[in-house]
VEXDREN-2710 file (C-alpha; in Angstrom, 1 decimal):
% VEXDREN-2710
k/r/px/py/pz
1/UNK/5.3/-23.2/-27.2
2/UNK/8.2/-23.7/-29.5
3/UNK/11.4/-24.6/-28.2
4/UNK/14.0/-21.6/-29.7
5/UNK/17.5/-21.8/-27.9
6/UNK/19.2/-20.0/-30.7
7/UNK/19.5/-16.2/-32.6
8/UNK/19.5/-18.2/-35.5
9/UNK/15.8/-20.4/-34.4
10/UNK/14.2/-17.3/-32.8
11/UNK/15.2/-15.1/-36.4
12/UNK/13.4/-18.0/-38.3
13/UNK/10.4/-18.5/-35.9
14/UNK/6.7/-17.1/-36.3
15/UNK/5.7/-14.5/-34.3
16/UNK/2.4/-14.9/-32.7
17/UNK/0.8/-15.8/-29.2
18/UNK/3.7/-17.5/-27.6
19/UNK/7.3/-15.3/-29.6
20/UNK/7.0/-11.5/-29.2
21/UNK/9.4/-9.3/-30.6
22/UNK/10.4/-6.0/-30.2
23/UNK/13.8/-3.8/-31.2
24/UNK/13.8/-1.8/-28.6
25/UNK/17.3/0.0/-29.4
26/UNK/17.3/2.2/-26.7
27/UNK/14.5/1.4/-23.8
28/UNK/11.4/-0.1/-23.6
29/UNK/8.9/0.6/-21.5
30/UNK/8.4/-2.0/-17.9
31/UNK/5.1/-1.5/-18.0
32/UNK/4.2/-2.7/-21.1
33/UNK/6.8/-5.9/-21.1
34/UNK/4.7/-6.4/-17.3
35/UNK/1.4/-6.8/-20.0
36/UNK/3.1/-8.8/-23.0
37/UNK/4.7/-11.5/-20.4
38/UNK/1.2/-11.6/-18.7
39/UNK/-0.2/-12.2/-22.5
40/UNK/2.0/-15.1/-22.6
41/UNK/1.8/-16.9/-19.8
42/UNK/-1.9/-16.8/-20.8
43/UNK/-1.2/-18.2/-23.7
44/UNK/0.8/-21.3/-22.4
45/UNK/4.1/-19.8/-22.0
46/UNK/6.5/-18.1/-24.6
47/UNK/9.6/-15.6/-24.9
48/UNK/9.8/-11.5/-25.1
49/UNK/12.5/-11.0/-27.6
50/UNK/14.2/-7.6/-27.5
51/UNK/16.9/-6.6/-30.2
52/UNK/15.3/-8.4/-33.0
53/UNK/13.4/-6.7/-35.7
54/UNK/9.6/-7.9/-35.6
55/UNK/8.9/-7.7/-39.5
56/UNK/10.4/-10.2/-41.6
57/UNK/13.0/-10.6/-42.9
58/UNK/14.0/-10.3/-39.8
59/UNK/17.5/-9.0/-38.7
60/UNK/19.8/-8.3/-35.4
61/UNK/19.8/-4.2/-34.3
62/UNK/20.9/-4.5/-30.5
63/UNK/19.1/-3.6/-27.9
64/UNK/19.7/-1.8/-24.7
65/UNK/17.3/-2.4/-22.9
66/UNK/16.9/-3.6/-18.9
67/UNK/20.2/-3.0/-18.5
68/UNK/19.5/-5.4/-15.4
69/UNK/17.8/-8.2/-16.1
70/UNK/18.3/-10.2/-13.3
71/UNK/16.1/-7.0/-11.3
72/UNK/14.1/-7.5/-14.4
73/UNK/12.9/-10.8/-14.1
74/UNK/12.8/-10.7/-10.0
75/UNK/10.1/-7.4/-10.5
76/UNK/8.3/-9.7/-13.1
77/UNK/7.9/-12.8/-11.0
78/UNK/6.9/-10.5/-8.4
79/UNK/4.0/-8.6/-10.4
80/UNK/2.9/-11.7/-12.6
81/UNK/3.1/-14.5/-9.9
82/UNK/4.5/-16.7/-12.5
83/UNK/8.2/-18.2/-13.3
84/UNK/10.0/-15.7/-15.5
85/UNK/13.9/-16.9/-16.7
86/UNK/15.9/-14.6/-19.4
87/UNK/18.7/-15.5/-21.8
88/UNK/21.5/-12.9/-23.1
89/UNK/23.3/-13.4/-26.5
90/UNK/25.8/-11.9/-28.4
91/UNK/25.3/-11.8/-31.6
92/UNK/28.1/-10.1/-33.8
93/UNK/28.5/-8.0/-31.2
94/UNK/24.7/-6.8/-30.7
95/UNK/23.2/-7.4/-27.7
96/UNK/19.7/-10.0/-27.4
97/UNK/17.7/-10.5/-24.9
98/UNK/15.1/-13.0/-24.2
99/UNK/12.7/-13.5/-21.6
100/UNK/11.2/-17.1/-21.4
101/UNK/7.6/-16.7/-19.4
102/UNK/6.5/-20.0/-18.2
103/UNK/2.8/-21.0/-18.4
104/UNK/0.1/-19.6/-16.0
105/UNK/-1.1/-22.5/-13.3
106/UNK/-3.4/-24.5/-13.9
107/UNK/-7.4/-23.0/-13.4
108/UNK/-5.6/-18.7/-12.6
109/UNK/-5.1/-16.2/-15.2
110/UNK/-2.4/-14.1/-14.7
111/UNK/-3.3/-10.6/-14.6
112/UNK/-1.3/-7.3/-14.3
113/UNK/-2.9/-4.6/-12.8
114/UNK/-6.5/-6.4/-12.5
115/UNK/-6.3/-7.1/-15.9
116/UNK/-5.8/-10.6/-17.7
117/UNK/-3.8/-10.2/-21.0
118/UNK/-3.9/-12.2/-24.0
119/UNK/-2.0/-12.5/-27.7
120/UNK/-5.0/-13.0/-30.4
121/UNK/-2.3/-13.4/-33.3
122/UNK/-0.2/-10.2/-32.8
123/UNK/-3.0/-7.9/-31.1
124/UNK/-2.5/-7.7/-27.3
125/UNK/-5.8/-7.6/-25.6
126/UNK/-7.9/-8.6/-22.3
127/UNK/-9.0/-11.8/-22.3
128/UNK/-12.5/-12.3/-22.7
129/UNK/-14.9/-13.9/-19.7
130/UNK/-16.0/-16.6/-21.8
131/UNK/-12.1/-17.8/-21.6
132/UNK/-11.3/-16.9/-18.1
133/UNK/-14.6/-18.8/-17.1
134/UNK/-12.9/-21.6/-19.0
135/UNK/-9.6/-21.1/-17.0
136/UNK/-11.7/-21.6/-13.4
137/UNK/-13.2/-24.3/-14.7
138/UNK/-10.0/-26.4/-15.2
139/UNK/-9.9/-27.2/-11.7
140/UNK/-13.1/-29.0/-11.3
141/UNK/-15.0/-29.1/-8.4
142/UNK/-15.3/-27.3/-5.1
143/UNK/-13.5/-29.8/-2.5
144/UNK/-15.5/-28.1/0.5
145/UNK/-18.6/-29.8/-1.5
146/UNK/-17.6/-32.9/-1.7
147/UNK/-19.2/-35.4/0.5
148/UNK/-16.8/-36.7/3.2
149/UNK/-17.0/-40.8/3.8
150/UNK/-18.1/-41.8/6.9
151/UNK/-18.9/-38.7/8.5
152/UNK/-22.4/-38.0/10.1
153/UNK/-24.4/-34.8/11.5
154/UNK/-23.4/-36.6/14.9
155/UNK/-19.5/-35.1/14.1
156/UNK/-20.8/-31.7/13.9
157/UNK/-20.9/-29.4/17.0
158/UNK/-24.2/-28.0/17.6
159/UNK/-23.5/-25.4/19.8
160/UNK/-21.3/-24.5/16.4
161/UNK/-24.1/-24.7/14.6
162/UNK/-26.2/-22.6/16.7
163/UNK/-23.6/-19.8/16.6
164/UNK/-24.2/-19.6/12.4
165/UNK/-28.0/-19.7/12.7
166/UNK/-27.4/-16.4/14.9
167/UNK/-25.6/-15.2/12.8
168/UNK/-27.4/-16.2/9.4
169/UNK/-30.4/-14.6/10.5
170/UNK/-28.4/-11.1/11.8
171/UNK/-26.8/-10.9/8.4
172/UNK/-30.3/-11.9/6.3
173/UNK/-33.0/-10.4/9.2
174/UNK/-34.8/-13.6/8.2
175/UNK/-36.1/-14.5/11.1
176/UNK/-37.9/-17.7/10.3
177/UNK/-34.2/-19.5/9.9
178/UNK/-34.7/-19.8/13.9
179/UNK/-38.0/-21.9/13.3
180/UNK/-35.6/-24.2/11.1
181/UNK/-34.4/-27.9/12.6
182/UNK/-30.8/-28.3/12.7
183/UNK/-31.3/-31.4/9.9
184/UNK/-33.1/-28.5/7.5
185/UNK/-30.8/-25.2/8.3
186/UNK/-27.8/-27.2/7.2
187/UNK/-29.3/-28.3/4.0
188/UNK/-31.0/-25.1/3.1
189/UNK/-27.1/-23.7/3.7
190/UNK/-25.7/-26.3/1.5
191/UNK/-23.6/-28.1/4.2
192/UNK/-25.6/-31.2/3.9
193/UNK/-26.9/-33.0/1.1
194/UNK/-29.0/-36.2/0.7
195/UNK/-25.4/-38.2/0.2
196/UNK/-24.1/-37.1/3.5
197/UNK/-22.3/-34.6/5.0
198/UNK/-19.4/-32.1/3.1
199/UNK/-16.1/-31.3/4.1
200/UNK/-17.2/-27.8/4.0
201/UNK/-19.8/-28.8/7.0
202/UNK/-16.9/-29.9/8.9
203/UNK/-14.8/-26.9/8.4
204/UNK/-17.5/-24.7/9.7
205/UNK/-19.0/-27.5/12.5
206/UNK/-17.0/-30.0/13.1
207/UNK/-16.3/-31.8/16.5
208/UNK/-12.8/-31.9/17.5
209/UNK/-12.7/-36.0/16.5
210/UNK/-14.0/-35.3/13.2
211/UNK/-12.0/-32.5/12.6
212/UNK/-9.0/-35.0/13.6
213/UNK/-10.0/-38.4/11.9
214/UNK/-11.3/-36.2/8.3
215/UNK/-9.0/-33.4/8.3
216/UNK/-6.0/-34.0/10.4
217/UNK/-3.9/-31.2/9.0
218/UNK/-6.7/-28.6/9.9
219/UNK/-6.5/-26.2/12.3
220/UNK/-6.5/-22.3/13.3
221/UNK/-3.3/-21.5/15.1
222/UNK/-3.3/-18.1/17.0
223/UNK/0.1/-16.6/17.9
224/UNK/1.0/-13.0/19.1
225/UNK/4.8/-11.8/19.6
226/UNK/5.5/-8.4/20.5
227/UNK/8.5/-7.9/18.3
228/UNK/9.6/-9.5/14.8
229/UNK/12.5/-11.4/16.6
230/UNK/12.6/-14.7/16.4
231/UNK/11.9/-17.2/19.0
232/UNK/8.5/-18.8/20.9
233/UNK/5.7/-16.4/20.4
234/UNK/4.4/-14.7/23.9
235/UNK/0.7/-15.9/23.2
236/UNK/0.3/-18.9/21.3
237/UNK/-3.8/-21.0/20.8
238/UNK/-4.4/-23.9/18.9
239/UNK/-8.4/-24.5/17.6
240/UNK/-8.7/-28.0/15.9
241/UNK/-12.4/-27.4/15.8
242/UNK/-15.0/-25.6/13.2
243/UNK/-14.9/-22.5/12.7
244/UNK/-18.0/-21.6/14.4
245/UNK/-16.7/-23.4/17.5
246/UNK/-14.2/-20.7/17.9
247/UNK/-14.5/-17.7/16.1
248/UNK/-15.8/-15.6/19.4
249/UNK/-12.3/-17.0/21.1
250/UNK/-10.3/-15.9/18.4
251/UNK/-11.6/-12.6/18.3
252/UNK/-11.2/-11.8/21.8
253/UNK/-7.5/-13.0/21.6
254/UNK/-7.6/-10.1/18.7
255/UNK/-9.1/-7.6/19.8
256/UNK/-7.1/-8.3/23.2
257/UNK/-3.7/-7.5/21.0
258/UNK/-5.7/-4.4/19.4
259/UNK/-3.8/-1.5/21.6
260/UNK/-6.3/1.1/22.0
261/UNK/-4.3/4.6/20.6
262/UNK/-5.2/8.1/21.8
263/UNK/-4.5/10.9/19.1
264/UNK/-4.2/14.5/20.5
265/UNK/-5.7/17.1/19.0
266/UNK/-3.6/20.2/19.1
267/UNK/-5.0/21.5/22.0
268/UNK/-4.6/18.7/23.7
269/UNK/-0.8/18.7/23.1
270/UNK/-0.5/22.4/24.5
271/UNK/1.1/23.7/21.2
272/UNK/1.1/20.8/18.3
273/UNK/3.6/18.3/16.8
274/UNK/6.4/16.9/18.5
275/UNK/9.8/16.1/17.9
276/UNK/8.7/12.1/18.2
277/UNK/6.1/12.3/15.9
278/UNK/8.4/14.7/12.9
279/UNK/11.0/12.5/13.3
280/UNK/9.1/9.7/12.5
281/UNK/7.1/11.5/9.5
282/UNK/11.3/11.7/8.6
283/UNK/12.1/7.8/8.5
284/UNK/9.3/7.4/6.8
285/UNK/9.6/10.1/3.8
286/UNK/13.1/9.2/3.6
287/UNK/12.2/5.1/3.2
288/UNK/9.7/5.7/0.8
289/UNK/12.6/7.6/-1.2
290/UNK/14.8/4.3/-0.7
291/UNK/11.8/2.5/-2.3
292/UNK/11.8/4.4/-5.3
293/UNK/15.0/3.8/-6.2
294/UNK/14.4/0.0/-5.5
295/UNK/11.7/0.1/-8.0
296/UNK/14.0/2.1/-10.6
297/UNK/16.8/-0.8/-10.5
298/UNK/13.7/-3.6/-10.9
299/UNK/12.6/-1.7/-13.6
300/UNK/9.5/-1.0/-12.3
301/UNK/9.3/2.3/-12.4
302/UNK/10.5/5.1/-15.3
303/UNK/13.8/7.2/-14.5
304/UNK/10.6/9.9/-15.2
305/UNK/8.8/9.0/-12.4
306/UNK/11.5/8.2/-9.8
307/UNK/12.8/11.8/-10.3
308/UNK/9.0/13.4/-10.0
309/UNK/8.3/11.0/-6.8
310/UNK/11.7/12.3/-5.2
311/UNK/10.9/16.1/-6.1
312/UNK/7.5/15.6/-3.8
313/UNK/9.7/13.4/-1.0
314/UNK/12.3/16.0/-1.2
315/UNK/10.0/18.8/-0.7
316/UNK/8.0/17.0/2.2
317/UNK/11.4/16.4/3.7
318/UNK/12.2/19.6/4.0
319/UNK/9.3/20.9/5.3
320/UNK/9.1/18.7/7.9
321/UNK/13.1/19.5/8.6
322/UNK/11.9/23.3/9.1
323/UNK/9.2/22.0/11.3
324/UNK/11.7/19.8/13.4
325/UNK/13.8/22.5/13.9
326/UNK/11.0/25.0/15.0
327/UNK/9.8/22.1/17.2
328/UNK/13.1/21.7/18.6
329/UNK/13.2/25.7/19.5
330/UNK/10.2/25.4/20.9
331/UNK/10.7/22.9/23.5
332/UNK/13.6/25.2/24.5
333/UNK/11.1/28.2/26.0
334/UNK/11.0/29.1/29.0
335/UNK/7.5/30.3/30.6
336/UNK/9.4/32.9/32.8
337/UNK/8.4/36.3/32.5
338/UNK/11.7/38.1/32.7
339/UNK/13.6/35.1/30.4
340/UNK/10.6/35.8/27.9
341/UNK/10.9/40.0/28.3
342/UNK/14.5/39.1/27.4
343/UNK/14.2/37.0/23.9
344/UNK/11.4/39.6/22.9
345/UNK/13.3/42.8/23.4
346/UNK/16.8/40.7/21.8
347/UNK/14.5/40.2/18.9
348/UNK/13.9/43.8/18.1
349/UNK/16.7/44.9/18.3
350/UNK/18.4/42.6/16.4
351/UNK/15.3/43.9/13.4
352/UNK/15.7/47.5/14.3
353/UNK/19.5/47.5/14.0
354/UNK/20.2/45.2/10.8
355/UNK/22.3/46.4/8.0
356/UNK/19.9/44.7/5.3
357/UNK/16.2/45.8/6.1
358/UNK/14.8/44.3/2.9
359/UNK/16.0/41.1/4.1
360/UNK/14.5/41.7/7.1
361/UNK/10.7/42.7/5.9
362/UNK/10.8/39.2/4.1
363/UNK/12.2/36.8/6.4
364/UNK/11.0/37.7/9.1
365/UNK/8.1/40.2/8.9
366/UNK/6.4/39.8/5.8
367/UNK/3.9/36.8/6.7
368/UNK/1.7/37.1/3.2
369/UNK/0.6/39.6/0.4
370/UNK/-2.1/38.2/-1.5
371/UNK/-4.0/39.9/-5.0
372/UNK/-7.7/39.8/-4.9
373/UNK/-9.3/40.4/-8.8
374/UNK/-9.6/44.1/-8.5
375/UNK/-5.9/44.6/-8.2
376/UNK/-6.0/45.4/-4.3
377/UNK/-3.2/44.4/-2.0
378/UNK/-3.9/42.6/1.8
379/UNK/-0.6/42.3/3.6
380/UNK/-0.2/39.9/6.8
381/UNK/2.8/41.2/8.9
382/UNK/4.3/38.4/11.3
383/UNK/5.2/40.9/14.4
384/UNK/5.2/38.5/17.3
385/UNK/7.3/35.2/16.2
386/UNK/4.6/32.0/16.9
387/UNK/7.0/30.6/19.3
388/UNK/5.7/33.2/21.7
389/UNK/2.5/33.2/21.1
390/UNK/2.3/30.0/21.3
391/UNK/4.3/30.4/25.0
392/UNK/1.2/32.4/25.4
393/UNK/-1.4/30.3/24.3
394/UNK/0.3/27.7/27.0
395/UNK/-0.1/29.9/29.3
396/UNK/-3.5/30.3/28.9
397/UNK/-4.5/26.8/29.2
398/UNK/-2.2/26.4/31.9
399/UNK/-4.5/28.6/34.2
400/UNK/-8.0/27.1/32.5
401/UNK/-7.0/24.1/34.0
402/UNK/-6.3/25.1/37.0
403/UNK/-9.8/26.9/37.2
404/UNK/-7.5/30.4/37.3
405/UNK/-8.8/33.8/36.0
406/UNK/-8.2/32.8/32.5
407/UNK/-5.1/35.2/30.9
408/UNK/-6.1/35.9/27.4
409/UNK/-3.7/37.3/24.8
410/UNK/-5.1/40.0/22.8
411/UNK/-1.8/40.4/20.8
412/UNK/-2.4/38.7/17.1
413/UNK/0.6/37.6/15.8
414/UNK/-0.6/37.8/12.2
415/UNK/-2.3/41.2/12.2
416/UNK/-3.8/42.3/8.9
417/UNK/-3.1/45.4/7.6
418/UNK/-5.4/46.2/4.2
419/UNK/-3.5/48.6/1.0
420/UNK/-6.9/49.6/-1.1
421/UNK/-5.2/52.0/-3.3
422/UNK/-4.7/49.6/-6.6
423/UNK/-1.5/49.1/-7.8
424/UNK/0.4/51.6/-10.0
425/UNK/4.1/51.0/-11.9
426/UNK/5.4/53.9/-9.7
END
């Protein structure tokens, strides 16, 4: 990668798989600097340059562009897994800016949004699986493969062993695996081999000794704390053996901390949601609002798509507002007769003797008016506000459960009332 410190150097230098540049006056899209920084580190490291015209002969326009670039760079260390540093410069009063991407690690592509990128001269493009076979090879070998000195099948844990037969031949349903001798099931799995016995073998096996003499900084480490604050954990197991020494033990301590959750169905709650549960729907809406901004100041999202991500939040937000405050109302009845005779006849009256009846019929009467093809009307008055039918409904499975006469309502509080005649300007 070439080493450009300078307007001057980067206005000279070749454009290619490790100096991009783009003008970028205005904006430039986060998405698509996410794929040309991935493209570099692929291709050993290089720079982004915006405010620099990409056909020669090259000149200085400005750019504006990630305003931010401190957000910038944090969002594309975040996405890319790689280090990401930026330069600003002023020259002659235009505004440059350069984003040095370092190399991708050694044997890992970098890839943004599942996808590896690469620069083929000045074309942007996936990188083909011949390269990023050549990538994973860089490593070399599997370590678990390699034959550990000095250790024997005497370091490995039989009952261990015994445990992934089971579990071999529940996973395959090849039964003759049980037929096998220990020496032969751990060949025919690999573990084994005619040079001796592989760390992978003792990862899955191995005696507690041999798990302390070969690996000493191996172990499984089980810890449960009931709350993020800090401090000694409440439950704390420590496994320097195989894996298939302890797997059942560290299940059970999971599945111990797995609480066991009961979700109501509506009838089950007597009358649906609670105040609990809408609050929470609340916090939640409203964080995931805070989010979006977060991602608008890294960059990583459009001003675009902020403002259509908060039109949905908003509109969730106040939906579930309405249905707090209905809630809220709710939890306010009272289930005796003459206090519920009293809210239903203050009701009516207040609709019979309003001064603005239109506002009336569609607030609080009107439920629905809905259009089939052949121009015909069906109207849905709301008569009987849900709160009391659901008061009613309560009621009722108040006395079901206490094997009463059951008390039915027979009063629909969304009766349908059909208009055939089709519609006419008058």
């Amino acid at each position: 990668m070439p080493y450009l410190e300078t307007v001057q150097e980067l206005l000279e230098a070749k454009e290619g798989e490790h100096v991009q540049f783009k003008e970028a006056k205005k904006q430039f899209d986060s998405r698509e600097a996410a794929k040309c920084c991935c493209a570099l580190a692929n291709n050993g490291g290089g720079k982004l340059v915006f405010g620099i015209t990409d056909k020669r002969p090259r000149s200085v326009v400005g750019s504006a562009a990630f305003d931010q670039p401190e957000r910038t760079r944090m969002g594309l260390i975040e996405k890319l897994k790689v280090n990401v540093d930026f330069q600003l410069f002023n020259y002659e009063g235009k505004r440059v800016l350069v984003f040095d991407v370092k190399s991708r690690p050694i044997g890992l592509p970098v890839q943004y949004d599942g996808v590896a990128w690469i620069y083929e001269g000045d074309t942007l493009k996936p990188m083909p699986e011949d390269m990023r076979r050549s990538i994973y090879d860089e490593t070399g070998g599997d370590f678990s493969g390699t034959i550990c000195a000095g250790a024997t099948v005497d370091d490995l844990d039989e009952t261990a062993i015994e445990n992934f037969r089971a579990k071999w031949i529940e996973k395959s349903g090849k039964k003759q695996l049980a037929t096998l001798s220990k020496n032969q099931l751990l060949q025919d799995c690999g573990a084994i081999t005619d040079d001796g016995v592989t760390y992978a073998a003792l990862i899955l096996f191995g005696k507690n000794a041999a798990i302390t003499k070969y690996l000493p900084q191996a172990e499984i480490i089980f810890e449960y704390r009931s709350s993020e604050a800090s401090g000694p954990a409440n439950q704390r197991e420590e496994f320097k053996v195989g894996f298939f020494a302890c797997y059942d033990r560290v299940w059970e301590l999971v599945n111990l901390r797995n609480d066991k959750q009961h979700y109501l169905t509506i009838a089950e709650q007597g009358g649906g949601e609670t105040e609990e549960q809408l609050t929470y729907q609340i916090q939640t809406i409203t964080q995931r609002k805070e989010d979006a901004l977060d991602a608008f100041f890294a960059e990583t999202i459009t001003k675009e798509e902020m403002r259509l991500m908060n039109g949905c939040y908003d509109k969730e937000l106040t939906q579930l507002q309405s249905r707090l405050s209905a809630v809220r109302e709710r939890d306010k009845l009272s289930y005796e007769t003459a206090t519920l005779q009293a809210d239903i006849k203050r009701h009516i009256s207040n609709l019979l003797h309003t001064k603005n009846p239109d506002e009336v019929f569609y607030k609080n009467i009107l439920e629905q008016i809905v259009v089939d093809p052949e121009r015909h009307l069906t109207i849905k008055l709301n008569l009987l506000p849900p709160k009391w039918k659901y008061v009613l409904d309560s009621v009722c499975d108040i006395r079901r459960h206490l094997q009463e006469q059951p008390f039915r309502s027979h009063v629909d509080p969304f009766p349908p009332i059909s208009v055939s005649r089709p519609f006419s300007s008058g």
